[in-house]
N, C-alpha and C positions, 0 to 999 in steps of 0.2 A: 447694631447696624440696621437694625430689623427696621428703626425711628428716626433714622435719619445722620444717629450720634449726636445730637443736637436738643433735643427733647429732653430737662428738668423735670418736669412734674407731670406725673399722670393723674391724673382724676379720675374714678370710677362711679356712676352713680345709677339714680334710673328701674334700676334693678338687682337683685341678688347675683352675685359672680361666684362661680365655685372655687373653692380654695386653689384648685389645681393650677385655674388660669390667675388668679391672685398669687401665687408662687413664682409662676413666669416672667411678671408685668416686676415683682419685684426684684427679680433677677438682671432686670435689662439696667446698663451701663452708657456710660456717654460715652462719646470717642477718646477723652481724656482716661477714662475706667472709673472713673468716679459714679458712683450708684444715683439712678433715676429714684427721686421721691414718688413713691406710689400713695395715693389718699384714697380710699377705699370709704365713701361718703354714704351713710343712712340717712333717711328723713323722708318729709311729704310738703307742700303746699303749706298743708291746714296749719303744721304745725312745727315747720321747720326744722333745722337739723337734729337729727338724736344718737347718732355713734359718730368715731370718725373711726378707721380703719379695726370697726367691730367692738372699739368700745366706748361704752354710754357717756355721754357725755353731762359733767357734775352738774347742772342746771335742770336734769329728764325724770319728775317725777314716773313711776312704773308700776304696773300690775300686770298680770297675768289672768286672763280669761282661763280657764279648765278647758279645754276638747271631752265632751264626754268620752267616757270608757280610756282614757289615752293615758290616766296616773299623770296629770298633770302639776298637781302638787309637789309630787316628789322627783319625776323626772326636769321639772321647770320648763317645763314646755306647754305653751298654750297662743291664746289671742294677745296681741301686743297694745296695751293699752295706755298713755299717757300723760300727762302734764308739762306742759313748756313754758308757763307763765306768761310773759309779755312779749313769745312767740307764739302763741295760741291763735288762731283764727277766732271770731266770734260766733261765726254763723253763716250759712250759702245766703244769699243776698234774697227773700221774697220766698225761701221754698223751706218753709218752719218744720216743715214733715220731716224732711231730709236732714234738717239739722238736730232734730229731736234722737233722730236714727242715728247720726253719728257718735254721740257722746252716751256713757253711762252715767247711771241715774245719782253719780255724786261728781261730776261732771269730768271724767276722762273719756277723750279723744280715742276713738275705736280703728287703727289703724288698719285692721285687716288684717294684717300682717300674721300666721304662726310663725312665732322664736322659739328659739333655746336659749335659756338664757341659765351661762357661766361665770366661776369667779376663774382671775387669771391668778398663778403666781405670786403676781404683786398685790393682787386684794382689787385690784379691778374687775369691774361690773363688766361682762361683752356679751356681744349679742349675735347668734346666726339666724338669720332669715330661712325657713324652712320652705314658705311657701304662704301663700293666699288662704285662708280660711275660707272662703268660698270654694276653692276647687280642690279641698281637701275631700280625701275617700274614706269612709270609713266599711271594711273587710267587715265578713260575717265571722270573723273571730273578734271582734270587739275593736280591734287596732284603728288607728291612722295612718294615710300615708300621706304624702303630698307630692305629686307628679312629677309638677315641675324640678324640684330639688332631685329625682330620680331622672328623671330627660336626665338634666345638666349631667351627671353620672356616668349614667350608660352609653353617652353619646362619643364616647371615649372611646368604645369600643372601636377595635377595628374592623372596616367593612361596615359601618353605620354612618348615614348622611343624617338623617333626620329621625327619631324615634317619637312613638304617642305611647306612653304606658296608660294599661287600662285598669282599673278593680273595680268593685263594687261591693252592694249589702249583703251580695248572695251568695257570693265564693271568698275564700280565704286568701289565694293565690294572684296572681298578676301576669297578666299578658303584654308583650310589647308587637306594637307593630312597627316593622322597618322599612324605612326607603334606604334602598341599601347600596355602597357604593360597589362596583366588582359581582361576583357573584357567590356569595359567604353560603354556607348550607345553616339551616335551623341549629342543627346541632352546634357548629362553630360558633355560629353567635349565643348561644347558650350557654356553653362554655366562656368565652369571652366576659359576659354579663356576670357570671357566678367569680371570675376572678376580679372583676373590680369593685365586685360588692366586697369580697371578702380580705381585697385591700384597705379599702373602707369600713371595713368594721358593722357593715350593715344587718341588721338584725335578718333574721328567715322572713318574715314576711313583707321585707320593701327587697326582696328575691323577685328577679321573674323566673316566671315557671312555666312559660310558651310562647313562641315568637311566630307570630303571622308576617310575610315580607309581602309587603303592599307590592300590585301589579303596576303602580303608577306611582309618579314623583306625585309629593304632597306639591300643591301650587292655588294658589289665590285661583285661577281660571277653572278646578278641577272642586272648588268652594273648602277644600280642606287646612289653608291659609289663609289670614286675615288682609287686609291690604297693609299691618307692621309685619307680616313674615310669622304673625304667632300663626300657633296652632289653633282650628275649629274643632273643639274635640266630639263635639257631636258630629259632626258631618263625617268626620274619621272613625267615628265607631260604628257610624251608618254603613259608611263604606265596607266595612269590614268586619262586620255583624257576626254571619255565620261562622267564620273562621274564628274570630275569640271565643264566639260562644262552644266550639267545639273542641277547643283549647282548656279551656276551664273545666268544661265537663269532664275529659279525659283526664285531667292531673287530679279532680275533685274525687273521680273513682279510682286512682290508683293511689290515693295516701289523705282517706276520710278523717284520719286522726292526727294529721300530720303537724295542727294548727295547737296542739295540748300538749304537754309538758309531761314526758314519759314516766318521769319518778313521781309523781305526786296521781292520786286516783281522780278518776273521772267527777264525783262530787265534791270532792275538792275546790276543783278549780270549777265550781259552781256550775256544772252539766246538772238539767233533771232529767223527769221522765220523758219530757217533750223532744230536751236535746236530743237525749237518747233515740226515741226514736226517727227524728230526723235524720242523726247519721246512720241510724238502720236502714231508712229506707236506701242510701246506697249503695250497704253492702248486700241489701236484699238483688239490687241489680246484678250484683256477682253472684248471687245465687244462697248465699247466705239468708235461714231466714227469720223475717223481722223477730221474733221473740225471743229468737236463742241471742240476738247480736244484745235485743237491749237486757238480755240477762247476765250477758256477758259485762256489760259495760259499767252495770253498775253492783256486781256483785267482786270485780276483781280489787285487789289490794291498792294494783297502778293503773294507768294507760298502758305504759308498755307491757306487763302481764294482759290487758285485754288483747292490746294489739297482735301477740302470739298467738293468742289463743283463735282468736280471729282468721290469725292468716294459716293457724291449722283448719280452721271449719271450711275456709276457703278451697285448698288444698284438699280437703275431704269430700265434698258435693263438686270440685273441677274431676276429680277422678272417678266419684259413684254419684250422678245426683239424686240418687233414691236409699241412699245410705242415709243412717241415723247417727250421727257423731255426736259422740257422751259430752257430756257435761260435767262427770262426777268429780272433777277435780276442783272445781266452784263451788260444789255442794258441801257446806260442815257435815263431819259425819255427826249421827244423828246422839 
């Protein structure tokens, strides 16, 4: 009814659509009840079309760019790069730089694009768009995310008009800022967020872990919109600087270890002495100090054995800070 009852064919194109609203579009009916074709269309300019409703299309030579640190190999996820033949573009018309930049050096087309790319069922190749390679984050736990595929996400939530997720090289965690509809508290949209991630299947680190609610609607006139309605993300982190950074900070000293894999030890999962000390220095801010944390870190069997141990030391200088808390239980006897 929503289309009039009259509406056959929908086209999608343009951009990435998250599955959700791709389930909706395919749900919609004529007035007859006869089901609206939904085409859910990939491609670019350069080099024309390459999925149709998510799968590749048998003409689209393909590779996969790596994202460093991301296990690109084996998760299949990386830069989207292609072959279309005698849909190929040749070249930007007079600007030889720009054409050299676009293609790899045995000549596929650099779309930009990070995919995932899946077999279906039937042995077909498909493809989901995760996000832009350029405005991909890469955490100081090694990970990727990609924003936008998170926007699209969170924006589910109830009580959210418009969201900017933030990360970076230096923190592990992610902040969202909200324009928010109603008056939602931190904690509710917090809550909210963790249950549509974990509808989603979303791994711990594309988690937000602090939500800042902007004092202002995002708006072109306020420079935090573009004149298409996208988001400015720098003017939006400008804006809201202290508050993320005070965000991060807070979740970064309440779970320094939170980023490692509890069953496996800290050299393991390839910490040294540097890492070590790095995350010493945090819990040094809790009062833990630096020697004993990075003795602890890299003499314990796990993570999670350090992190006890830890939040005994913790618990021990919160209650005596001129107390001496043993260590003997780290030490082999001799």
């Amino acid at each position: 009814a929503i289309l009039g009852g009259r509406a056959r064919v929908l086209c999608c194109g343009a951009g990435a659509i998250s599955e959700e609203v791709a389930r909706y579009f395919r749900a919609c009916r004529l007035g007859s009840g006869e089901p609206v074709q939904f085409l859910e269309l990939y491609g670019c300019t350069e080099c024309g079309n390459l999925a149709l409703n998510r799968q590749l299309l048998p003409h689209v030579k393909w590779r996969l760019l790596p994202l460093e640190g991301d296990g690109a190999e084996t998760a299949r996820v990386g830069e989207f790069v292609v072959k279309t033949g005698k849909m190929m573009f040749a070249g930007y018309h007079g600007r030889p730089a720009l054409t050299a930049a676009a293609f790899t050096a045995d000549g596929f087309y650099r779309t930009g694009d990070v995919v995932r790319v899946r077999t279906a069922a039937d042995g077909a190749t498909l493809v989901d768009v995760l996000g832009r390679a350029k405005s991909g984050l890469k955490l100081a736990n090694g990970k990727w995310v990609h924003p936008e595929t998170l926007e699209d996400l969170y924006r589910g939530a109830a009580g959210v008009r418009r969201l900017y997720v933030h990360g970076d090289a230096a923190h592990a965690h992610l902040v969202a800022v909200v324009e928010a509809e109603g008056a939602p508290s931190e904690e509710r949209l917090l809550a909210e967020f963790g249950r549509l991630a974990t509808a989603a299947g979303r791994p711990r680190h594309e988690r937000i872990s602090g939500v800042v609610l902007s004092q202002e609607r995002f708006s072109q006139a306020a420079g935090t919109l573009n004149g298409t309605g996208k988001l400015v993300r720098r003017a939006l982190y400008a804006a809201h600087e202290a508050a993320i950074e005070e965000r991060l900070t807070a979740q970064r000293l309440r779970a320094p270890l939170e980023h490692l894999e509890a069953g496996r030890s800290f050299a393991e999962q390839g910490g040294t002495s540097l890492d070590a000390a790095r995350i010493a220095r945090l819990y040094a801010e809790l009062g833990v100090p630096l020697q004993r944390v990075v003795a602890i870190l890299l003499q314990a069997s796990t993570v999670g054995a350090a992190e006890g141990q830890l939040r005994a030391e913790r618990q021990c200088t919160e209650a005596d800070p001129l107390a001496d808390c043993a260590l003997a239980e780290l030490t082999p006897p001799a």
